[in-house]
BAKOLVO-297746 format. One record per residue (C-alpha): residue in three letters; x, y, z. Coordinates in steps of 0.02 Angstrom, whole numbers, plus 50000, padded with zeros to 5 digits. Layout:
<rs>
ALAXYZ
...
</rs>
This chain:
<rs>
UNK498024941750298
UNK499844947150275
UNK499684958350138
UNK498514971450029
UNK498384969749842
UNK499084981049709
UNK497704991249715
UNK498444999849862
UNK499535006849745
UNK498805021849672
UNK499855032549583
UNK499295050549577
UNK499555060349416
UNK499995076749437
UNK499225084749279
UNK497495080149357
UNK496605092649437
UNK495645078949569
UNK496415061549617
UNK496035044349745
UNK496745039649879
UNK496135019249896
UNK496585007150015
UNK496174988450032
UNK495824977650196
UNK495494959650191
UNK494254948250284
UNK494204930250363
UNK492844920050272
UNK491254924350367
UNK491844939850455
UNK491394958250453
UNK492774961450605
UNK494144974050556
UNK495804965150617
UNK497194976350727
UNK498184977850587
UNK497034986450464
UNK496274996350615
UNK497975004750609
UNK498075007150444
UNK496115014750441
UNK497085025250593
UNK498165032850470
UNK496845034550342
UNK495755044850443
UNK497125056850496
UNK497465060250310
UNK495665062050261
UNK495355075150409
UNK497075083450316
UNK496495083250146
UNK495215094850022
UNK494115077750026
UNK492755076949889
UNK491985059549916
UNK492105043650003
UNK491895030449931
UNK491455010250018
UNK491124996049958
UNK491214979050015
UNK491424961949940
UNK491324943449960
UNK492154927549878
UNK490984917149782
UNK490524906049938
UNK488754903549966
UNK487074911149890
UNK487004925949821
UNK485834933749927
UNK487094929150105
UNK488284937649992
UNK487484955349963
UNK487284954750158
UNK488974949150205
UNK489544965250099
UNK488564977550169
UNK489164972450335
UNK490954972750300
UNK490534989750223
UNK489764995350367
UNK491024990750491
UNK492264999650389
UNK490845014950387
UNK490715015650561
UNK492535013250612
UNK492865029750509
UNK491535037950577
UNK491925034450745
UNK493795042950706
UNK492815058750664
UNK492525058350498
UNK490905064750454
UNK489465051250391
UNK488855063950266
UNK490435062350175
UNK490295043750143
UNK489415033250034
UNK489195015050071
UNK488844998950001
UNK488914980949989
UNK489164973549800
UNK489454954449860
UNK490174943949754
UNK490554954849591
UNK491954962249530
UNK493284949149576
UNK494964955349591
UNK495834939349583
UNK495274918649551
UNK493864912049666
UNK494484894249633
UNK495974895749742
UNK496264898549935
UNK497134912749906
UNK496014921949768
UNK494764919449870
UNK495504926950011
UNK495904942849919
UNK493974944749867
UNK493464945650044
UNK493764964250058
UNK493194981350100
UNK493964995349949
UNK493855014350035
UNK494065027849896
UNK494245047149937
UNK494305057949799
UNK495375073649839
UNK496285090649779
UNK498105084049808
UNK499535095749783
UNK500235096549628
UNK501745088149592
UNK503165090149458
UNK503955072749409
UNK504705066849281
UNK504795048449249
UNK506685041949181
UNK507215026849099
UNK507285008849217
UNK509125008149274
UNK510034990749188
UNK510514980649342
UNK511964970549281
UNK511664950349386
UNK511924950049548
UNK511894970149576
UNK510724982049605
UNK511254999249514
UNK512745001249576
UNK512814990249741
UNK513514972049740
UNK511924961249828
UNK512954954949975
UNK511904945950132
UNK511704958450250
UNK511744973350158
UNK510524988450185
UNK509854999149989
UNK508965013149973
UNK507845011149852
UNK508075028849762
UNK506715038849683
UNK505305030749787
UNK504165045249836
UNK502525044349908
UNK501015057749913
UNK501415066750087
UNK500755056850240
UNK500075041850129
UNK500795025350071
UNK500115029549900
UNK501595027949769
UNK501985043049647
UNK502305041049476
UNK504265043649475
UNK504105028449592
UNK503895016749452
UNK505805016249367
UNK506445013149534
UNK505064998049564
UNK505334992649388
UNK507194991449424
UNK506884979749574
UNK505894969649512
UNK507104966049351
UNK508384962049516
UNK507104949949603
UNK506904943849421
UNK508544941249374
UNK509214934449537
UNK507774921549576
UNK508564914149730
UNK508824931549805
UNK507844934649971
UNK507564951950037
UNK506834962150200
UNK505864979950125
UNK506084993350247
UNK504705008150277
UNK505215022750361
UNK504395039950381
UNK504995057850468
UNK504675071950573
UNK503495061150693
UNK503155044950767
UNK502015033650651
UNK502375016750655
UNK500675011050530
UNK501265023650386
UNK502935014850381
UNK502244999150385
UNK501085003950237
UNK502575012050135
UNK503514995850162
UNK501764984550123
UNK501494995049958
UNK503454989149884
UNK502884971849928
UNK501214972349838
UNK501694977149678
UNK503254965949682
UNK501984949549704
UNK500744958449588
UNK502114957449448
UNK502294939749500
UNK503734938449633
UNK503534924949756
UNK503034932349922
UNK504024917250011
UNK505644929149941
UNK504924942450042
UNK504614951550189
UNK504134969150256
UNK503974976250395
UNK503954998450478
UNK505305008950564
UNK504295020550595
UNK505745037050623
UNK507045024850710
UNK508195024250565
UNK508465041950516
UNK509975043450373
UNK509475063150374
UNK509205077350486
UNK507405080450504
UNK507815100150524
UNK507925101950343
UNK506795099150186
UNK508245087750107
UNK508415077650275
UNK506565075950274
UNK506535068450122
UNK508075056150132
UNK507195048350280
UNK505335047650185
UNK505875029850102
UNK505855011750080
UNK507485000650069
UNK507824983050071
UNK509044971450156
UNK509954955350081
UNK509114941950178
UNK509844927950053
UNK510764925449876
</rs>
């Protein structure tokens, strides 16, 4: 399915002394496969683990409320296991992973819908990690007047960088100063409800066309998890195409780690 849940969007506090990295892929009813798409994304995910301090990791699988309980439980396990295997055929170490399939519990959205049920079918991977520690400081949401964006007039066509969206290094996982910025667009999308937009992921330093994709993907979720129609909305990875920096320096490095969005419509 087009896109990941909310969940994907794990925001790592600084003052904690362990934290998760989690990330979400989605099923077809019936099916234990692991699409293209998320087999990129579980690309990504092993190169990070192998790059981490990694304590634990976690799978678990899940099923809509479809059929018996017992088809469930198995269903899970096997989606849990593909995922298993898939990571442990990138090199990561089966020791390190714990595995299992919980079937239909712990909904994350409505089973009497299409769509909730489509978002139950999943597979949730949790690593639990040293990260780095990072300073932030969260500041007030920026009062976008209508029909602007801070200080940019929302004309079609027109390219923003979202400012002050920062991700743990080599992840799509959101920090907290992210959340002013995201707060502000969405009080944007909110106020402007015909407005139509393209988010943009990009990344540095090296070729990595999933991570982008993923940075982008994470902006989108927690836009339609605060309730923005995802018809307003698409994504989609630059990989290091679009560089607004120079790579050669910390500052360019970090100008071109980001996520911006282009007027598709008023």
């Amino acid at each position: 399915m087009k896109q990941a849940l909310f969940l994907i969007l794990f925001f790592v506090c600084s003052f904690s002394s362990k934290a998760q990295h989690q990330i979400i892929i989605h099923f077809n009813s019936n099916e234990s496969g692991i699409s293209a798409k998320d087999s990129k994304l579980l690309d990504s995910f092993a190169v990070f683990i192998k790059s981490n301090a990694v304590q634990q990791i976690s799978v678990y699988g899940y099923t809509d409320n479809t059929g018996s309980e017992e088809k469930n439980k198995t269903l899970s396990q096997k989606r849990a296991a593909s995922v298993t295997q898939y990571l442990i055929a990138k090199g990561i170490a089966s020791s390190a992973i714990q595995s299992e399939g919980l079937g239909a519990s712990s909904p994350m959205a409505d089973n009497t819908t299409e769509q909730g049920k489509a978002l139950n079918r999943r597979t949730v991977i949790s690593v639990e990690f040293i990260p780095q520690k990072v300073e932030s400081e969260v500041k007030a949401v920026t009062e976008n007047k209508p029909g602007t964006f801070g200080n940019a007039e929302l004309e079609v066509g027109a390219t923003l960088i979202l400012k002050n969206i920062n991700f743990v290094g080599g992840t799509a996982d959101l920090l907290p100063e992210s959340k002013p910025a995201l707060e502000s667009l969405l009080k944007t999308m909110k106020d402007n409800p015909t407005l139509e937009i393209e988010i943009g992921g990009h990344v540095c330093c090296a070729n990595d066309m999933p991570l982008s994709i993923e940075r982008a993907r994470a902006v989108f979720d927690y836009l339609a998890y605060k309730g923005i129609a995802e018809k307003r909305m698409t994504y989609k990875g630059y990989s290091r195409n679009k560089p607004i920096g120079d790579d050669a320096t910390e500052e360019g490095r970090k100008q071109n780690r980001r996520v911006d969005i282009t007027i598709i419509k008023k």
